[in-house]
C-alpha positions in Angstrom: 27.8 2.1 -83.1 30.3 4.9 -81.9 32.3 4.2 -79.4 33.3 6.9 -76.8 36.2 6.0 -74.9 36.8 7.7 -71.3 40.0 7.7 -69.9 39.1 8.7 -66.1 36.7 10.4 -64.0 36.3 11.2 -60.8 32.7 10.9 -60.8 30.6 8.0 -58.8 29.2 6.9 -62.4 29.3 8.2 -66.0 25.1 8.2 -66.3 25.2 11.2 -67.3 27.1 11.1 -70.0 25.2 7.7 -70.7 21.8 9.8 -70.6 23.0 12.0 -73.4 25.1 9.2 -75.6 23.6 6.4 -75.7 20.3 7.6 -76.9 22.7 8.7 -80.2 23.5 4.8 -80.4 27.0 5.1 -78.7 28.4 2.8 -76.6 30.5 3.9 -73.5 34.1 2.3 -72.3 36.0 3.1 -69.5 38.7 2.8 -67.1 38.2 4.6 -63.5 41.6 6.1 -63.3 44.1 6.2 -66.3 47.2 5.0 -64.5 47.9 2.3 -66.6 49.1 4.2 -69.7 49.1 0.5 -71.6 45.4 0.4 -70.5 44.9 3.6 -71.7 46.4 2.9 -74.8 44.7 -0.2 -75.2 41.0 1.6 -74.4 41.5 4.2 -76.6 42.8 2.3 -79.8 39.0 1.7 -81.7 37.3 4.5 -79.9 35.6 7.4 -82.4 35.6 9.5 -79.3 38.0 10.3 -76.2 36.6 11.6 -73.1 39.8 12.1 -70.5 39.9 14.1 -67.4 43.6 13.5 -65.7 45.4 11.1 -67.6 48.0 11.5 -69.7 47.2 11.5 -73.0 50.6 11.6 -74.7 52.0 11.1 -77.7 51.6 7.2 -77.4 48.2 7.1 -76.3 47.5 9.6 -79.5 49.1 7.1 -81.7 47.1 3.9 -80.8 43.8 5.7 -82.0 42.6 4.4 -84.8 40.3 6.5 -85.5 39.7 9.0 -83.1 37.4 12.2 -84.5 38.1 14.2 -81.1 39.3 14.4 -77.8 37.8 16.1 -74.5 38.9 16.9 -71.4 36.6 17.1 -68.9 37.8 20.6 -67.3 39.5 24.2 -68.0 43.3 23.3 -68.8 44.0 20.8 -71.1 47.9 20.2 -70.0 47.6 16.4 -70.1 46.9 16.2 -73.7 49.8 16.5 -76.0 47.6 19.1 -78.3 50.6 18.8 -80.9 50.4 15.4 -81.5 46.8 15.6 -81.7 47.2 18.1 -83.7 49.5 16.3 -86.4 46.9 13.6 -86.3 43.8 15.9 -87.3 42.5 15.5 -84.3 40.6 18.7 -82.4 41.0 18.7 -78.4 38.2 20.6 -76.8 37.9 21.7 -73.4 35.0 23.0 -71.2 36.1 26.3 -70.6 33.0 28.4 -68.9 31.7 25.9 -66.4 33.2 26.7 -63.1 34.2 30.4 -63.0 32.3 31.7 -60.2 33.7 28.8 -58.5 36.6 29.0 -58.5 36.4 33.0 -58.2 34.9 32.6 -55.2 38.1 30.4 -54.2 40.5 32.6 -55.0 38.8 35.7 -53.5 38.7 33.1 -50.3 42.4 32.1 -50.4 42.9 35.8 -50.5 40.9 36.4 -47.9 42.6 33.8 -45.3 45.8 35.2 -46.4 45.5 38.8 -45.9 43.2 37.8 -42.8 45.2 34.7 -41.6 41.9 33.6 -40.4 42.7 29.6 -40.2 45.9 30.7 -38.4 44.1 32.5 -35.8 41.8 29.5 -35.1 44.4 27.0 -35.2 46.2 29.0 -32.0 42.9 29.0 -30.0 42.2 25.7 -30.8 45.4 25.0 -29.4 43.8 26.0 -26.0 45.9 29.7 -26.3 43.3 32.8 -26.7 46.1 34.6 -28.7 46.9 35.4 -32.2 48.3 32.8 -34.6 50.1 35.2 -36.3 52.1 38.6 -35.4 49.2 41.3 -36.0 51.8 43.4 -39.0 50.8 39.9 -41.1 47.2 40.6 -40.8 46.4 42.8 -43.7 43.4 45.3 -44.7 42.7 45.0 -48.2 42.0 48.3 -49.0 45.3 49.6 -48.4 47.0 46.5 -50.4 47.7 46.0 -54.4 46.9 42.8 -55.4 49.1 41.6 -58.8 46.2 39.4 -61.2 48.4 37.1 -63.7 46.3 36.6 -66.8 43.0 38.4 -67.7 40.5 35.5 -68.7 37.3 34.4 -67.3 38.8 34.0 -64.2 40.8 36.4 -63.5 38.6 38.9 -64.9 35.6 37.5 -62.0 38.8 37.8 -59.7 39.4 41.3 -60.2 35.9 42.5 -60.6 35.0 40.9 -57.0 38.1 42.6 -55.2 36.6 46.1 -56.4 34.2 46.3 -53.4 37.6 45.8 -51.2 38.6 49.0 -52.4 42.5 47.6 -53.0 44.8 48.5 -55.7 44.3 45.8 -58.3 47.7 45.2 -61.1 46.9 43.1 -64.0 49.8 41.1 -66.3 48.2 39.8 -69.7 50.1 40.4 -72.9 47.5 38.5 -74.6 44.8 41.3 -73.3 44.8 44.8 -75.0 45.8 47.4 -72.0 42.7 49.6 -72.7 40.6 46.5 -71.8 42.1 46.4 -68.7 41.8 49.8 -67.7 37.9 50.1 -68.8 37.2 47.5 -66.5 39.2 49.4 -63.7 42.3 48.0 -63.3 45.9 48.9 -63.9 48.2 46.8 -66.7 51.5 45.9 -66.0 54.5 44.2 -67.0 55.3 41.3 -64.9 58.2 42.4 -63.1 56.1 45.4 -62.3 53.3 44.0 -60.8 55.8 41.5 -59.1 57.8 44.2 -57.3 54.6 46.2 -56.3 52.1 43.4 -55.7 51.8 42.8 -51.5 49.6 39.3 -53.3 50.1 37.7 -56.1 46.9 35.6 -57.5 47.9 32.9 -60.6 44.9 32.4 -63.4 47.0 31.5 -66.3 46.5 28.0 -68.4 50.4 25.4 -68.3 51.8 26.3 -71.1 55.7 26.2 -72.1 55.2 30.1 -71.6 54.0 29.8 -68.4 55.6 26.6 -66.6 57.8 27.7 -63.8 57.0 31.0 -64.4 57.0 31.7 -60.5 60.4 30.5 -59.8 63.3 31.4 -57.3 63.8 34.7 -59.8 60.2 35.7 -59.9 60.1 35.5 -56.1 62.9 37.4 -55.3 61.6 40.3 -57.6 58.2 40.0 -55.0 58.2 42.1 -52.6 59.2 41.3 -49.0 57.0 38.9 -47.2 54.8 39.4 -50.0 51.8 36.0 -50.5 50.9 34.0 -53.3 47.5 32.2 -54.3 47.3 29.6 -57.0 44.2 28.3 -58.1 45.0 27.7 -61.8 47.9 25.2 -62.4 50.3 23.5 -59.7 53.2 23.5 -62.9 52.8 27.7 -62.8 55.2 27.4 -59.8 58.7 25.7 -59.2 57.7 24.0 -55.7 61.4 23.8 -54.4 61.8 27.5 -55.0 58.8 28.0 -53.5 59.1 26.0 -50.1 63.2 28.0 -50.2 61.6 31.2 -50.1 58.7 30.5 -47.8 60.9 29.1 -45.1 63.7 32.1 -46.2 60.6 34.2 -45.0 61.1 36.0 -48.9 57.4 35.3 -49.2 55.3 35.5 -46.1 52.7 33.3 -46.9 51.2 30.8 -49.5 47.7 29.1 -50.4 47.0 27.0 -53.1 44.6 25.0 -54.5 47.0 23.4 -57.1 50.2 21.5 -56.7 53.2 20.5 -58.3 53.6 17.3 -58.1 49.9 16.8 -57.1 48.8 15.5 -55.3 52.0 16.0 -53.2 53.5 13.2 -51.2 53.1 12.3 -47.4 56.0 14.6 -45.7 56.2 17.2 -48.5 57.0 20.4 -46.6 54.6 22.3 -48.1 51.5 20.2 -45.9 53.4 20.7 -42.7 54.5 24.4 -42.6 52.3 27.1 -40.8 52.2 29.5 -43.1 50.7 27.6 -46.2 47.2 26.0 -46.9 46.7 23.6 -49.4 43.5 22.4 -51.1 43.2 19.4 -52.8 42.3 21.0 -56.2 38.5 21.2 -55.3 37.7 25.4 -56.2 35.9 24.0 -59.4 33.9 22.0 -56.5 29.6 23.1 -56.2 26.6 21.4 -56.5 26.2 22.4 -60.1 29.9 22.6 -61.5 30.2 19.1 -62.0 26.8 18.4 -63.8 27.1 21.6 -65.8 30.6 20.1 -66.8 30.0 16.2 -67.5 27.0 17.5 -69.7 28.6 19.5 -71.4 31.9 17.3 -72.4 28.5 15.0 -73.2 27.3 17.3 -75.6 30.7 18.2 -77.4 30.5 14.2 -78.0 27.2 14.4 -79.3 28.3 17.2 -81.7 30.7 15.0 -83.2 28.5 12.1 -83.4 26.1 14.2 -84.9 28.3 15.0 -88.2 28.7 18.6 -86.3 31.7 20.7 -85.7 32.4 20.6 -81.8 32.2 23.7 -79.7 35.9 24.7 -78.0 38.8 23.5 -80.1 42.2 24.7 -78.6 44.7 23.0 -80.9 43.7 24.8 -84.3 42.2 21.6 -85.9 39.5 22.5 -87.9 36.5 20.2 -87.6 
């Protein structure tokens, strides 16, 4: 009988991956949150499979397995997984990557939208019982006379880009990993990143944590943005240096901020970043709809069932073969 060992989730129940599993003759373990990296440890040592979502699974946890035939993460990035240690094991590490796009397209275009708009703002001041605006009326911002920077070219910011066409802005694009003539058949201009820094007035982050990307907005990168310019994250919270981030946001060097990802996350009670005006933070939810979250437990499911199946699994990021 397989077992399938699952880290986390942050679901109310794991029936559906029971509904697709258990019929193959697996069995399913689990821990509810992963915070007990000797738990972890412990639950993952006679697994054949490794379902995780948030925890770390580190070099230690990959070196209890036993014999574990993959690992996968229920989501986009796969930044809690050491994939090289995985990797040295002969172990493939999959990830769902096409399951919340729109979603978190939509997000984005909305954090851009309340940014260039400073819509909350405005609501928050006549809440406050003054019919005025929340904001000085130079910050509010028409989006067809703004160029908006897009960092990284992939599903994401590909649907990012495609649905600010119909705002008629100037749209940059940084991607070394994306040919230049793809970019521009689609529309778009390709740019270095210090070039789409210094000419972006917003900045929009759709990169995977890598070590190439880690910090890569940090208290150089903003200082090359342009004055008062605003930044949306929606990807990873580790993309940005927070302390360089809350320096130039109360420096006024960036004007505004909104993110859906934090670093650490989630942040602490008092952290700066929940208390100052001109930032909103979302408690990484832009993967969130009605159908995202089915569309992604079935099919980390069915990546199990692959392998229980004597199949090669869909979505293998570390270079194992299967």
């Amino acid at each position: 009988m397989p077992v399938v060992a699952v880290t986390d989730f942050g679901f109310e129940d794991l029936e559906i991956e029971k509904r697709i599993l258990e019929p193959l003759g697996c069995s399913l373990v689990s821990l509810k949150t992963g915070k007990d990296s000797a738990a972890v440890r412990e639950l993952v040592r006679d697994a054949d499979c490794v379902i995780t979502q948030f925890a770390p699974v580190d070099a230690s946890v990959i070196a209890a397995m036993r014999r574990c035939r993959v690992i996968v993460r229920y989501g986009i990035g796969v930044d809690n997984v050491d994939l090289d240690a995985a990797a040295a094991r002969g172990i493939p590490v999959c990830n769902v990557p096409d399951y919340c796009t729109d979603e978190v397209a939509d997000h984005a275009l909305a954090m851009i939208l309340e940014l260039t708009r400073r819509i909350w703002q405005n609501g928050m001041k006549l809440r406050s019982g003054t019919w005025a605006l929340g904001v000085r009326v130079e910050q509010m911002l028409v989006l067809k006379d703004a160029t908006v920077g897009v960092v990284a070219f992939g599903r994401i910011g590909r649907e990012v880009a495609r649905r600010l066409k119909p705002f008629k802005c100037r749209v940059l694009v940084f991607d070394p990993q994306v040919p230049a003539d793809r970019v521009r058949a689609e529309g778009f201009h390709p740019v270095s990143l210090d070039v789409l820094l210094a000419q972006s007035d917003l900045v929009t982050l759709h990169c995977p944590s890598t070590p190439q990307t880690r910090q890569m907005i940090n208290a150089r990168s903003l200082a090359a943005m342009k004055p008062g310019g605003l930044l949306v994250n929606v990807s990873r919270g580790t993309l940005v240096d927070t302390d360089a981030l809350v320096a130039a946001l109360r420096s006024g060097a960036i004007g505004a901020a909104a993110m859906d990802v934090t670093d650490p996350e989630p942040l602490p009670a008092g952290h700066p970043l929940l208390s100052m005006d001109n930032v909103l933070v979302n408690p990484h939810c832009a993967s969130g709809s009605p159908t995202s979250g089915q569309k992604l437990r079935s099919a980390v499911a069915d990546t199990v069932a692959a392998v229980v199946r004597g199949s090669p699994p869909p979505n293998i990021v570390n270079g194992v073969k299967a």
